[in-house]
C-alpha distance (Angstrom), angle and dihedral (degrees) to the residues before:
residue distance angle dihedral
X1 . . .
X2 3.73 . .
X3 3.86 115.5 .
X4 3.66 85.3 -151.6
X5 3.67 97.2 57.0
X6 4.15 122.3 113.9
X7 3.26 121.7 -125.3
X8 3.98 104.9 -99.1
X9 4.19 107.2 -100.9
X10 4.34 120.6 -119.3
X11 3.54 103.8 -113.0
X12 3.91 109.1 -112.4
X13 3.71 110.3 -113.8
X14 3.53 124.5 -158.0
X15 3.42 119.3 -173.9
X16 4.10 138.8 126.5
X17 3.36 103.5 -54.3
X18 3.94 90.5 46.7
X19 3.78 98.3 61.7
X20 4.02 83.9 36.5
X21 3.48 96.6 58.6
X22 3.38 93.4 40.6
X23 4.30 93.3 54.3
X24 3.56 74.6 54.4
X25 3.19 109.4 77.7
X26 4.12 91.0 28.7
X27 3.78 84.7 60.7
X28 3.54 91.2 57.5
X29 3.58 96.9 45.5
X30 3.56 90.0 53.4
X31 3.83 95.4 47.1
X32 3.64 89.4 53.1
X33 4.22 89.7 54.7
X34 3.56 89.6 51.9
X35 4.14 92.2 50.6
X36 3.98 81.2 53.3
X37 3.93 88.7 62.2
X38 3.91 93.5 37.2
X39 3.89 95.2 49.6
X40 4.25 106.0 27.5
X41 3.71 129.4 60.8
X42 3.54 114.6 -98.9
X43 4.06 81.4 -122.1
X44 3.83 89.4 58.9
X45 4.10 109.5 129.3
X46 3.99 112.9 -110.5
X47 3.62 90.0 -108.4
X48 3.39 100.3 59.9
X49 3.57 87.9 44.2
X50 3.65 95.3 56.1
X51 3.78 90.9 39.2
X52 4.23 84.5 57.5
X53 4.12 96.4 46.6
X54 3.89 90.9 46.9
X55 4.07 89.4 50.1
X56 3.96 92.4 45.6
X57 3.79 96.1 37.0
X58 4.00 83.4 53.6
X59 3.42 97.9 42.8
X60 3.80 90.6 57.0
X61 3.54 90.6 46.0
X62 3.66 93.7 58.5
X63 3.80 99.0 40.7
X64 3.89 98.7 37.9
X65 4.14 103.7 29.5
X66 3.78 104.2 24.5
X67 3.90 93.8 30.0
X68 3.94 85.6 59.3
X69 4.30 88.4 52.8
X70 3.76 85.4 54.0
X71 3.93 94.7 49.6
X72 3.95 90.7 49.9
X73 3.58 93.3 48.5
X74 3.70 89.5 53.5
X75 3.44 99.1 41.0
X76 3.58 117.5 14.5
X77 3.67 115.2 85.9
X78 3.62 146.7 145.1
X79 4.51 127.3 -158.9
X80 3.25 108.3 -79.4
X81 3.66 88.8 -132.1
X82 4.05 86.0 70.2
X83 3.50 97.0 61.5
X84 4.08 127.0 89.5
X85 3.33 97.8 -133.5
X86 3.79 97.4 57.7
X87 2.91 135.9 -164.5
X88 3.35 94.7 41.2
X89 3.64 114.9 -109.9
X90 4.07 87.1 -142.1
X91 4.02 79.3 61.9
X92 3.73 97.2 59.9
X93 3.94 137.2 77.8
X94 3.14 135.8 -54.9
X95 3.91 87.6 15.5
X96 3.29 105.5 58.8
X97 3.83 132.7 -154.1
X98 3.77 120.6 -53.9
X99 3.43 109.0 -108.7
X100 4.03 91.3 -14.2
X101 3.73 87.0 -70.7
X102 3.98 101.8 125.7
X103 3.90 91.5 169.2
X104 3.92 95.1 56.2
X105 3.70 142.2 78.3
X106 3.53 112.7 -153.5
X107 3.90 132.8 -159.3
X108 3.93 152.6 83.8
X109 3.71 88.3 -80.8
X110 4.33 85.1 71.4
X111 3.98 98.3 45.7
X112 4.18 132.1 79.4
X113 3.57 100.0 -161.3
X114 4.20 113.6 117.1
X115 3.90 89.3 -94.9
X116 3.64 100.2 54.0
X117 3.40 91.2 51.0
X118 4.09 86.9 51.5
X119 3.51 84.1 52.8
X120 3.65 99.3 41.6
X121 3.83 83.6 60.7
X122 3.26 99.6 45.6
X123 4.09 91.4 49.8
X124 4.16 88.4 66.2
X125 3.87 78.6 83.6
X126 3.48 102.9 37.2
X127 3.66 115.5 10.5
X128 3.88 90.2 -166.4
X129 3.96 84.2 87.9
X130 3.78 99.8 54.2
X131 4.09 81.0 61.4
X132 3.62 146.8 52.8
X133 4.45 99.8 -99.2
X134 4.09 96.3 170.6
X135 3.73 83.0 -147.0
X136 3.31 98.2 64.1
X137 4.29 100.6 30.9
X138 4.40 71.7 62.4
X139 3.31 97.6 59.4
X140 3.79 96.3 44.2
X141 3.97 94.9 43.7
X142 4.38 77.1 62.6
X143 3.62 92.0 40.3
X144 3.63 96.1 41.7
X145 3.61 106.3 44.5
X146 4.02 98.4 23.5
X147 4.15 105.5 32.1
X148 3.76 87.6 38.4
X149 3.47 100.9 63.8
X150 4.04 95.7 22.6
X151 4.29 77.4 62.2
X152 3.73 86.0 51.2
X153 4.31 97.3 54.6
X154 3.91 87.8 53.6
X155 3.36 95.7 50.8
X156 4.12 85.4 51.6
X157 3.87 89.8 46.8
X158 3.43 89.9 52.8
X159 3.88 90.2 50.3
X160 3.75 87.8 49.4
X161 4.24 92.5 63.5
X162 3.74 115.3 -171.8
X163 3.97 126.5 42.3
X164 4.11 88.7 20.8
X165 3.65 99.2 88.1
X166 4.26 94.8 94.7
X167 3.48 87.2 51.3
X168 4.16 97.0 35.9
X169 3.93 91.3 58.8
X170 3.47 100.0 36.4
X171 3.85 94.6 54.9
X172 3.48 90.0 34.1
X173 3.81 91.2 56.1
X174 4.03 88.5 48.3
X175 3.98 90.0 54.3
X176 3.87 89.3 49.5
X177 3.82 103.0 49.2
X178 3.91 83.0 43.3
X179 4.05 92.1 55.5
X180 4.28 89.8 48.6
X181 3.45 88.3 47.8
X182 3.35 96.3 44.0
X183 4.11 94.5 43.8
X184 4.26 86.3 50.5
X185 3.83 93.9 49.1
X186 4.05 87.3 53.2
X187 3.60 102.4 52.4
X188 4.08 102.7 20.1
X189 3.84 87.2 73.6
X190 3.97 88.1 57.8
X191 3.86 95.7 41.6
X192 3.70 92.4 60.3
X193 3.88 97.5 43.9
X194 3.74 91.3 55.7
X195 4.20 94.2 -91.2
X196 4.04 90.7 -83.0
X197 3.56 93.2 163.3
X198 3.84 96.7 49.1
X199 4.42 129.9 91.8
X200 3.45 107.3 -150.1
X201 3.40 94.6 150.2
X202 3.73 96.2 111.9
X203 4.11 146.9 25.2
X204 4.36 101.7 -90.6
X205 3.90 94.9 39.3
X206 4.18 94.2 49.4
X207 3.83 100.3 30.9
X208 3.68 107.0 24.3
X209 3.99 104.0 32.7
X210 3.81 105.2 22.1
X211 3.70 105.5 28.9
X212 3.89 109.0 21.8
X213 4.02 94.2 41.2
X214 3.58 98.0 45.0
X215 3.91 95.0 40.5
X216 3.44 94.9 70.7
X217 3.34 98.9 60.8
X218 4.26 79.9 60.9
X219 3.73 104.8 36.9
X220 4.39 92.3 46.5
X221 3.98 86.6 45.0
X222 3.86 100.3 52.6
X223 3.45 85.6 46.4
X224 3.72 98.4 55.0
X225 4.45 87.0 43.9
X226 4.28 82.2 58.6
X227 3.79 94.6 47.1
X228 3.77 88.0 44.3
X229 3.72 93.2 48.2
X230 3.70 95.0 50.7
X231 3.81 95.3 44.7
X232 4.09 98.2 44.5
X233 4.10 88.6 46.4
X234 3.34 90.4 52.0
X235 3.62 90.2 44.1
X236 3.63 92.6 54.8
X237 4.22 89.5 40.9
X238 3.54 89.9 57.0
X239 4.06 94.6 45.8
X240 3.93 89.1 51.5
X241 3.78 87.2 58.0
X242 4.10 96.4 -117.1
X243 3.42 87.0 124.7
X244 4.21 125.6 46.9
X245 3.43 151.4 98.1
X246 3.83 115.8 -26.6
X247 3.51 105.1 -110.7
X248 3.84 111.9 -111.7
X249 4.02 110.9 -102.7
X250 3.93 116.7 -111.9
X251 3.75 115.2 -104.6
């Protein structure tokens, strides 16, 4: 075999559940713009605006997309019998079974309700999400059930206006070190075991799945750290009295 030769590329299928999956996540974006207008003051800066639509549009995400992974890792499953690649590896020392279920195979990949299939999709790229990897059910039991809701109290601080900003940018800055973290712990595993479970092969599963997807949840949260920065210094500037009212001039 030729040393030189490329690894052959997954052809890019487009079908139903593509463009489906896709609207998806557009419908949520959208629903989270139109919360914006429902729950802010049409005098509301565009940075707080944008800060509320990236909270609600991840919030949703969490509770509708990821919250759907969770329920078909818990309770989507075929025999492990069924399944090509038994036994199941999840079955075997020093793992463990999933759930204490030796005899079952767990995962989107198994079910064919309107999630699993969003799933399915999404696990061309990164076939960890078609099954039941503990590491990552961890990280979205935190991101479900903690991010989720931590999204949600921004979005009501930033309803609340005036006299919230201490708490705004503190919790804000929380949620955003917590989505980095999270984002590093999900992909650093793969980097250093040669990316097994990733498709780069072609254009939609690198750039559109794997890189565009999961880079918003880095580009939005650096940018919330810099606005927190510059609003807690300044904060804290103002406090130690650097900055104030000019002192009125002596007659």
């Amino acid at each position: 075999m030729d040393s030189t030769s490329k690894p052959a590329q997954s052809p890019i299928v487009i079908d139903l559940t593509t463009i489906l999956s896709l609207l998806s996540t557009l419908l949520i974006l959208f629903s989270a713009y139109l919360l914006s207008y429902q729950l802010l003051p049409s005098r509301t800066l565009l940075k707080y605006r944008v800060l509320f639509v990236w909270h609600a549009f991840d919030a949703l995400i969490h509770f509708l997309l990821e919250g759907s992974f969770l329920y078909n890792c818990f309770f989507t499953y075929v025999a492990s019998t069924s399944t090509p690649d038994y036994p199941h590896p999840a079955s075997l020392p020093p793992v463990g079974p999933f759930l204490g279920h030796a005899d079952r195979t767990y995962g989107s990949a198994y079910g064919t309700n309107p999630f699993a299939k969003l799933w399915q999709e999404y696990a061309k790229a990164d076939k960890r999400w078609g099954g039941a990897d503990v590491t990552v059910i961890s990280l979205e039991l935190l991101t479900v059930f903690g991010a989720g809701p931590l999204a949600v109290w921004v979005c009501e601080l930033l309803r609340r206006g005036r006299g919230q900003e201490g708490r705004l940018w503190f919790w804000a800055s929380v949620m955003a070190t917590g989505e980095i973290y999270g984002g590093f712990m999900t992909f650093a595993p793969e980097w250093l075991s040669g990316s097994t479970n990733l498709d780069t092969s072609n254009f939609m599963y690198l750039y559109v799945y794997l890189i565009f997807f999961n880079m918003l949840w880095v580009v939005f949260p650096l940018w919330v750290l810099y606005e927190a920065y510059g609003n807690i210094n300044l904060a804290f500037v103002k406090a130690s009295g650097a900055i104030g009212p000019k002192s009125k001039k002596k007659r």
